[in-house]
C-alpha positions as CSV (number, residue, x, y, z in Angstrom):
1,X,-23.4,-51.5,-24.2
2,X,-19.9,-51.0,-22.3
3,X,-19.7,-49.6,-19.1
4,X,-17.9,-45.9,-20.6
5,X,-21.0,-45.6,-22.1
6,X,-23.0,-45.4,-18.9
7,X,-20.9,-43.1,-17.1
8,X,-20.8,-40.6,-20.1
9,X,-24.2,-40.3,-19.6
10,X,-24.6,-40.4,-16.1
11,X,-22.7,-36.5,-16.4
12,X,-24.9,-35.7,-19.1
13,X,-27.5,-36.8,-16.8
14,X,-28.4,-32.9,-15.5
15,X,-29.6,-31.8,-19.4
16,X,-26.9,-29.3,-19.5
17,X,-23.7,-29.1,-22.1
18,X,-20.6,-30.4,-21.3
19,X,-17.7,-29.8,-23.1
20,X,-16.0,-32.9,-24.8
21,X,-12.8,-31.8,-23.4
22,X,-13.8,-32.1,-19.6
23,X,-16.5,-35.6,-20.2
24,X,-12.9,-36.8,-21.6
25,X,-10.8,-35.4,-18.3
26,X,-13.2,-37.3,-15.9
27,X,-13.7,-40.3,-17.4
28,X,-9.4,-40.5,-18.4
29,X,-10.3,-40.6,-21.8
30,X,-9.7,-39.2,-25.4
31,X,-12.5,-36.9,-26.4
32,X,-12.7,-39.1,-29.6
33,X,-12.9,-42.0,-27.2
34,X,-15.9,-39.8,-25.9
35,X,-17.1,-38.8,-29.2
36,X,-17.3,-42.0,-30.1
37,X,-19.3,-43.9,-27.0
38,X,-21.7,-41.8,-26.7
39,X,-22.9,-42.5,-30.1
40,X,-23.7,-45.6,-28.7
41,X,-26.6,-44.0,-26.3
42,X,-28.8,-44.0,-29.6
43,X,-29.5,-47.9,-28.8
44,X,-30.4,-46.9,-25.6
45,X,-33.4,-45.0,-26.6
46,X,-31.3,-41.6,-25.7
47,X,-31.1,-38.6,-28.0
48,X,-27.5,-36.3,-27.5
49,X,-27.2,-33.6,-28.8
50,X,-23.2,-32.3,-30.1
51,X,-22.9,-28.5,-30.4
52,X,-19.9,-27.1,-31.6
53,X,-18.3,-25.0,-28.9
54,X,-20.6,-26.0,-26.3
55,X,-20.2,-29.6,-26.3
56,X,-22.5,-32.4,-25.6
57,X,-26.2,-32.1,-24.1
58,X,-29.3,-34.6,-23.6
59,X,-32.1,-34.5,-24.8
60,X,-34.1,-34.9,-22.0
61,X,-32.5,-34.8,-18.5
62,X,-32.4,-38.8,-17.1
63,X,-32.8,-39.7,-13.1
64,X,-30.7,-42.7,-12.9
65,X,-31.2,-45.0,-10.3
66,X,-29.7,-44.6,-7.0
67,X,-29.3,-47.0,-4.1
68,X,-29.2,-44.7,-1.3
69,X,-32.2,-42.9,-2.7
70,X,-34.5,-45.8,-2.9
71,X,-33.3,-47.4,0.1
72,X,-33.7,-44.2,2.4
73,X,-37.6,-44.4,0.9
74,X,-38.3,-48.0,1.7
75,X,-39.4,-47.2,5.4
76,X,-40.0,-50.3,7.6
77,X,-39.2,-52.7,4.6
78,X,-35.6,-51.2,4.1
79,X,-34.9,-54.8,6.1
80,X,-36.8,-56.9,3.8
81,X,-35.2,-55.7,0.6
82,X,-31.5,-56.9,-1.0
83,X,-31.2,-54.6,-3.8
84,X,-29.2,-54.6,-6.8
85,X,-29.0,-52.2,-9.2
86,X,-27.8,-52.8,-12.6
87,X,-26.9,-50.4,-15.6
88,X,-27.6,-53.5,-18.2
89,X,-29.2,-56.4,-18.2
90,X,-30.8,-59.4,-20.8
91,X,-33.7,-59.4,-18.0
92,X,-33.8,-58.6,-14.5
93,X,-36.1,-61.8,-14.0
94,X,-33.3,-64.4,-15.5
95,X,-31.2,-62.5,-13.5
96,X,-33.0,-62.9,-10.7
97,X,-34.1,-66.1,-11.1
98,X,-30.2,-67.6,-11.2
99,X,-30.1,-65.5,-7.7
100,X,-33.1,-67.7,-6.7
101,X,-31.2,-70.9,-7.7
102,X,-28.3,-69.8,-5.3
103,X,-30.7,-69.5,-2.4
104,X,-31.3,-65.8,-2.5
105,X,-33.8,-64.7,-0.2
106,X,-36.7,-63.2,-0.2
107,X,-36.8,-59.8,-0.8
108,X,-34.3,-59.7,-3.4
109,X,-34.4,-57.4,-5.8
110,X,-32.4,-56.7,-9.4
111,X,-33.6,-53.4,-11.2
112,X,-31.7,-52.2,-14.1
113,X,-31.5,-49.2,-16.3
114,X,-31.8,-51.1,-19.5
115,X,-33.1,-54.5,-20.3
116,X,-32.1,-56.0,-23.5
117,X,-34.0,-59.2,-23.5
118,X,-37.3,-58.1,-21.1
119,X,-40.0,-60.8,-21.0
120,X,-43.6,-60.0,-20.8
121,X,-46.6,-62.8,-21.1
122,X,-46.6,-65.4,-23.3
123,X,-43.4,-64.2,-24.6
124,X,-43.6,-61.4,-25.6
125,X,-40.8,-58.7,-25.5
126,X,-41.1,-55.7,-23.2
127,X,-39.7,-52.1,-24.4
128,X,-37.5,-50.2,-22.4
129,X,-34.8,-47.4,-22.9
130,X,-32.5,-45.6,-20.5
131,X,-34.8,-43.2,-18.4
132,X,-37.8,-44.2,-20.1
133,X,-39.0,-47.1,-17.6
134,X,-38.6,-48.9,-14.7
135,X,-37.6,-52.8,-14.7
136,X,-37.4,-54.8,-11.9
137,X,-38.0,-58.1,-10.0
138,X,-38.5,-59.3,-6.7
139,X,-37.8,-62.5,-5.4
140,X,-40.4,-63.7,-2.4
141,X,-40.4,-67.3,-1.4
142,X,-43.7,-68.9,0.2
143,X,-44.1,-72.2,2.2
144,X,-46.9,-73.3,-0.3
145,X,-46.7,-75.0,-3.5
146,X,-47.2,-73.4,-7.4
147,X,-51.3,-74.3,-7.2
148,X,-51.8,-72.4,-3.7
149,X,-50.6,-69.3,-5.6
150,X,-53.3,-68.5,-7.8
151,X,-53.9,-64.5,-8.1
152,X,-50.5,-63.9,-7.5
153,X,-50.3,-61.5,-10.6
154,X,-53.4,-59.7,-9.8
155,X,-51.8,-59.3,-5.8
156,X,-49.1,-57.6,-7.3
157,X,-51.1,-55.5,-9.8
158,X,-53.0,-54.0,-6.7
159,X,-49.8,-53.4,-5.0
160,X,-48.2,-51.5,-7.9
161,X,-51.6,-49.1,-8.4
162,X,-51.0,-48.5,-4.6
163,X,-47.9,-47.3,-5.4
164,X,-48.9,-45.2,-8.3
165,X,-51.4,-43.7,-6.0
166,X,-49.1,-43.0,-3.7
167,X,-46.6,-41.3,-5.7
168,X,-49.6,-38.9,-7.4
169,X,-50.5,-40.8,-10.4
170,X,-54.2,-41.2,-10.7
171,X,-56.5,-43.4,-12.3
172,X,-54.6,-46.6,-13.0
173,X,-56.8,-49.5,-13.2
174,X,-55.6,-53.3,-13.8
175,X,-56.4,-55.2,-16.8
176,X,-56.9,-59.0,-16.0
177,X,-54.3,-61.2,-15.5
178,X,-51.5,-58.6,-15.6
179,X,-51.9,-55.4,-16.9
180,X,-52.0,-52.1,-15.3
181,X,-54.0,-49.1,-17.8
182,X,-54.5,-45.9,-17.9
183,X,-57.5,-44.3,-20.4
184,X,-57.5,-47.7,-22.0
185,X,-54.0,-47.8,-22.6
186,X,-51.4,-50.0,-21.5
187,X,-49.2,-48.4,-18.7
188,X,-47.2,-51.5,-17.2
189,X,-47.0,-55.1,-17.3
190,X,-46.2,-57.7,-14.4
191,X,-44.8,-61.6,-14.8
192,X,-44.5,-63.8,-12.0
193,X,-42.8,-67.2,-12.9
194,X,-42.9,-70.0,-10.1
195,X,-40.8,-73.0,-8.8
196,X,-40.9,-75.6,-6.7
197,X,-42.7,-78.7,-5.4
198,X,-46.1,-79.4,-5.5
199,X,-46.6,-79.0,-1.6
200,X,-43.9,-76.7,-1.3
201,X,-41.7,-74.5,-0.8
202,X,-42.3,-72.2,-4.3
203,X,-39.9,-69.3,-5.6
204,X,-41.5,-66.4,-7.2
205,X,-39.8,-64.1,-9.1
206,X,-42.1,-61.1,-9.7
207,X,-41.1,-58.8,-12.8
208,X,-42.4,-55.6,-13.4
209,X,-42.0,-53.1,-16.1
210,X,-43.5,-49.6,-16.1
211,X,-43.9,-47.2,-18.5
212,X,-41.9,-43.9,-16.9
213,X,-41.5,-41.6,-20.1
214,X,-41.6,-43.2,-23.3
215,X,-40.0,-40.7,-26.3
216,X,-40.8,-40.8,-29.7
217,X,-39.0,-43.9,-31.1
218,X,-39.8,-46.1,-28.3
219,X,-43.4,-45.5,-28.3
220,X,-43.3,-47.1,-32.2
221,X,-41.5,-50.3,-31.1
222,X,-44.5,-50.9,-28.7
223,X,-47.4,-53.3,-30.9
224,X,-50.0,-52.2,-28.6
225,X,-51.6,-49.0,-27.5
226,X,-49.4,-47.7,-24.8
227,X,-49.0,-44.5,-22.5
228,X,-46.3,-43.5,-19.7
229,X,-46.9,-42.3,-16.4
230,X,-45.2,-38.9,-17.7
231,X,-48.6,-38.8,-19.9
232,X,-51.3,-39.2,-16.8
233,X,-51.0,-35.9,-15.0
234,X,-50.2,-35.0,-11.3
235,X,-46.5,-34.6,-12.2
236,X,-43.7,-36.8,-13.1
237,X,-43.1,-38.3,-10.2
238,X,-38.8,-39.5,-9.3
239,X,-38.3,-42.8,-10.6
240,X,-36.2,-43.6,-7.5
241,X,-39.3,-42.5,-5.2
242,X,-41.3,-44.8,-7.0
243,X,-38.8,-48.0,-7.3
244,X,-38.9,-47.2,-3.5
245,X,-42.6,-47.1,-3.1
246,X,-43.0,-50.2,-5.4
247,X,-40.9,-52.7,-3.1
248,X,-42.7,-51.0,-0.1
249,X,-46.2,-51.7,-1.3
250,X,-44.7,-55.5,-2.6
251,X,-43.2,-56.8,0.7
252,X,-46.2,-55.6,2.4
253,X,-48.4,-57.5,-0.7
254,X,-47.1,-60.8,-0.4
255,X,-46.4,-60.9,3.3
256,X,-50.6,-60.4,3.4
257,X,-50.8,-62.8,0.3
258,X,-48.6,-65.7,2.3
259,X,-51.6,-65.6,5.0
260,X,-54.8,-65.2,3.2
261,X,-53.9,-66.0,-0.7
262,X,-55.9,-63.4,-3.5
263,X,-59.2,-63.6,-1.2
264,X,-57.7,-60.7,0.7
265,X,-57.0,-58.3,-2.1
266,X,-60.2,-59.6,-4.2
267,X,-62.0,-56.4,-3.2
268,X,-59.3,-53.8,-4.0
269,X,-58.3,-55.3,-7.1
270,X,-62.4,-55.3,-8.4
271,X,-62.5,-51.5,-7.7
272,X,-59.5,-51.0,-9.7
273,X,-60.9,-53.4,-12.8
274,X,-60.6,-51.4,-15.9
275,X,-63.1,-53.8,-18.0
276,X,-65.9,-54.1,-15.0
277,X,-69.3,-55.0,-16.4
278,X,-67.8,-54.9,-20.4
279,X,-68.0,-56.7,-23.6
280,X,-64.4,-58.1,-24.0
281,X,-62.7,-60.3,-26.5
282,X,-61.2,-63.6,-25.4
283,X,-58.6,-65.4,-27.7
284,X,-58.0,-68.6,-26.3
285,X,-55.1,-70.0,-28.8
286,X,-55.8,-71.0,-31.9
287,X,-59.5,-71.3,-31.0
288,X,-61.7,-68.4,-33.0
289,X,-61.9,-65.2,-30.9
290,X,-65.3,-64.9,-29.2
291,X,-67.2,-61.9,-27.3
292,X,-68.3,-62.3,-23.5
293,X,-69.3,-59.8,-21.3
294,X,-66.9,-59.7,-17.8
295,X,-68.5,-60.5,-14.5
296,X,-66.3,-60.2,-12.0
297,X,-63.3,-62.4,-10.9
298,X,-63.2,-65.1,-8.3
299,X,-61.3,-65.7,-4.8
300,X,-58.4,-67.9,-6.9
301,X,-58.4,-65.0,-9.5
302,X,-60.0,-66.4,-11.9
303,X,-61.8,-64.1,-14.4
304,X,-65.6,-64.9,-14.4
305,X,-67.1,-64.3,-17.6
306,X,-70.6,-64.6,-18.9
307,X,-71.3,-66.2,-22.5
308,X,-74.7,-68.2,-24.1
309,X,-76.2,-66.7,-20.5
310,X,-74.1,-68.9,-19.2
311,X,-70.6,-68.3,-16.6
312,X,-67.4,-69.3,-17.3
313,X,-64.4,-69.5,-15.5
314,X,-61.2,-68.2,-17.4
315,X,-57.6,-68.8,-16.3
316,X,-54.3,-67.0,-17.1
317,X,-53.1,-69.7,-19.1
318,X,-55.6,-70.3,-21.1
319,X,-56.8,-66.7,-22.9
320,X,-56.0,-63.0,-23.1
321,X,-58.4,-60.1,-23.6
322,X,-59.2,-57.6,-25.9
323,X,-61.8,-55.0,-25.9
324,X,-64.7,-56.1,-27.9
C-alpha cells in the first residue's frame, strides 16, 4: 500500500466527511488521484464510505499511532525504549530482527499499523487491519544463552495481562505457551525468536499481536475462535495508551526475568492460567491427539500435565493445546 494511501486516511481518521475536493487540496492531489487511493483502504481491513455531496467518511473512526503519545505514557522506561513506528510492514519481528543484526539495543521497538506477512507459532499467519490491532516487537538482549531462557513467552504473557489490567480490560487469562484469552477465546498471541551462542549473549525479539477491534471481514480470516478487546467490556481503551503501557510493563518484565529467569513470574502467571485443573487436548505432530488433564506448569515453564496417573512434562516445541 503506498504512502498517499495512509495519509488519506489519517484525515479521515476523525469519522467525519470530508469533501474530495479539500482531501485532494491537502494532500496536492487530483480528487481522482484521491478517489482512486482510497479504494485501496479496502485491503486494509477499512470500510469508506463516498457520499455524493458530502464526500468521503470511515466507517469506524481509527486512532493511529502516535509517537509523542506513547512516549509521554512510558513513565520511567521512556529511556529504555527506541521506538519506531511504521504505517506498513511484512512483520515488525523481521523487521526488527535485521535491527538486531545491526546491533540495535535493547529496548527497541518497531510497531506498525499494518502487517502484511505477521508470524504467529509454528507459522502460522497473524490477522491484522488498520485500527483493528496492535503489532509490535521488542528487542531485549540478555547475557545468557537460548537454554537459560525458558518461560520467556509465558514472562511476557504476564506482562501483557498486566497491561490489559492496567488499561481497564478485565479477565484476560494466558493460554500456555503463548496465548492470552478472554471467555475462551483467543485475544492475542506472543512469539519470541532467539539468537546467539550457547553461553551467551542471546537476542530476543518479542512479537506481540493483539486483538484491538476486529470488524466484520477480519473476524472471518481468523481459523480460530477469536474476540477483541473492544468485545471485553470496561471501554475501549486508546491504542496508543496501551502500546505505552505494553513496553512499560515489558522492560520492567525482562529486566526481573534477566535476574531470576520464569521462577519469579511462576506464581502470577498460574493465577492467570485459563486451563487450571482441565481436560485439554495435546497434538504433538503427527502423533494421534490424546486427552490429559493440566497440573500446573514448572519453574522452566514447562507445562506439567497428568496422563495414565502418571506426569508429564510438555515443552513449547513439542505440542499445542486444545480444549478437550
Amino acid at each position: 500500500m503506498g504512502p498517499l494511501t495512509f495519509k488519506a486516511l489519517r484525515l479521515l481518521a476523525d469519522g467525519h466527511f470530508h469533501s474530495g475536493a479539500d482531501i485532494a487540496r491537502r494532500l496536492e492531489r487530483s480528487r481522482a488521484a484521491v478517489s482512486e487511493t482510497l479504494k485501496g483502504a479496502r485491503d486494509l481491513g477499512v470500510e469508506v464510505f463516498s457520499v455524493p455531496g458530502k464526500g468521503y467518511r470511515l466507517a469506524e473512526p481509527v486512532e493511529f499511532l502516535d509517537a509523542h503519545a506513547i512516549v509521554s505514557g512510558l513513565g520511567t522506561a521512556a529511556s529504555r525504549i527506541r521506538l519506531t513506528l511504521l504505517d506498513e510492514v511484512d512483520s515488525t519481528s523481521t523487521r526488527l530482527a535485521s535491527l538486531a543484526q545491526a546491533g540495535a539495543p535493547s529496548g527497541t521497538c518497531v510497531a506498525a499499523e499494518c502487517q502484511t506477512a505477521g508470524r504467529g507459532r509454528r507459522g502460522r499467519a497473524w490477522q491484522a487491519g488498520l485500527g483493528a490491532s496492535l503489532t509490535l516487537s521488542m528487542l531485549w538482549r540478555f547475557d545468557q544463552g537460548p537454554g537459560h531462557l525458558a518461560g520467556l513467552p509465558l514472562a511476557v504473557a504476564v506482562a501483557a495481562t498486566r497491561a490489559l489490567e492496567r488499561a481497564g480490560v478485565a479477565g484476560v487469562g494466558v493460554k500456555w505457551p503463548n496465548d492470552l484469552v478472554h471467555d475462551w477465546r483467543k485475544l492475542g498471541g506472543i512469539l519470541v525468536e532467539t539468537t546467539g551462542e550457547m553461553l551467551g549473549p542471546t537476542a530476543a525479539v518479542i512479537g506481540i499481536g493483539l486483538n484491538y477491534r476486529l470488524g466484520e471481514a477480519l473476524a472471518q480470516r481468523i481459523d480460530q475462535p477469536a474476540t477483541d478487546i473492544a468485545s471485553c467490556g470496561g471501554g475501549l481503551p486508546s491504542r496508543n495508551a496501551l502500546l505505552a503501557l505494553l513496553l512499560a510493563e515489558l522492560v520492567s518484565a525482562m529486566e526481573r526475568f534477566a535476574q531470576g529467569g520464569f521462577a519469579v513470574f511462576r506464581d502470577e502467571w498460574k493465577a492467570r492460567h485459563a486451563y487450571a485443573d482441565r481436560n485439554v487436548t495435546v497434538v504433538a505432530g503427527d502423533a494421534p491427539p490424546r486427552e490429559v488433564r493440566v497440573m500446573g506448569v514448572a519453574a522452566d515453564g514447562a507445562l506439567l500435565v497428568s496422563a495414565g496417573g502418571h506426569t508429564e512434562r510438555l515443552t513449547s516445541a513439542e505440542v499445542s493445546l486444545r480444549p478437550a
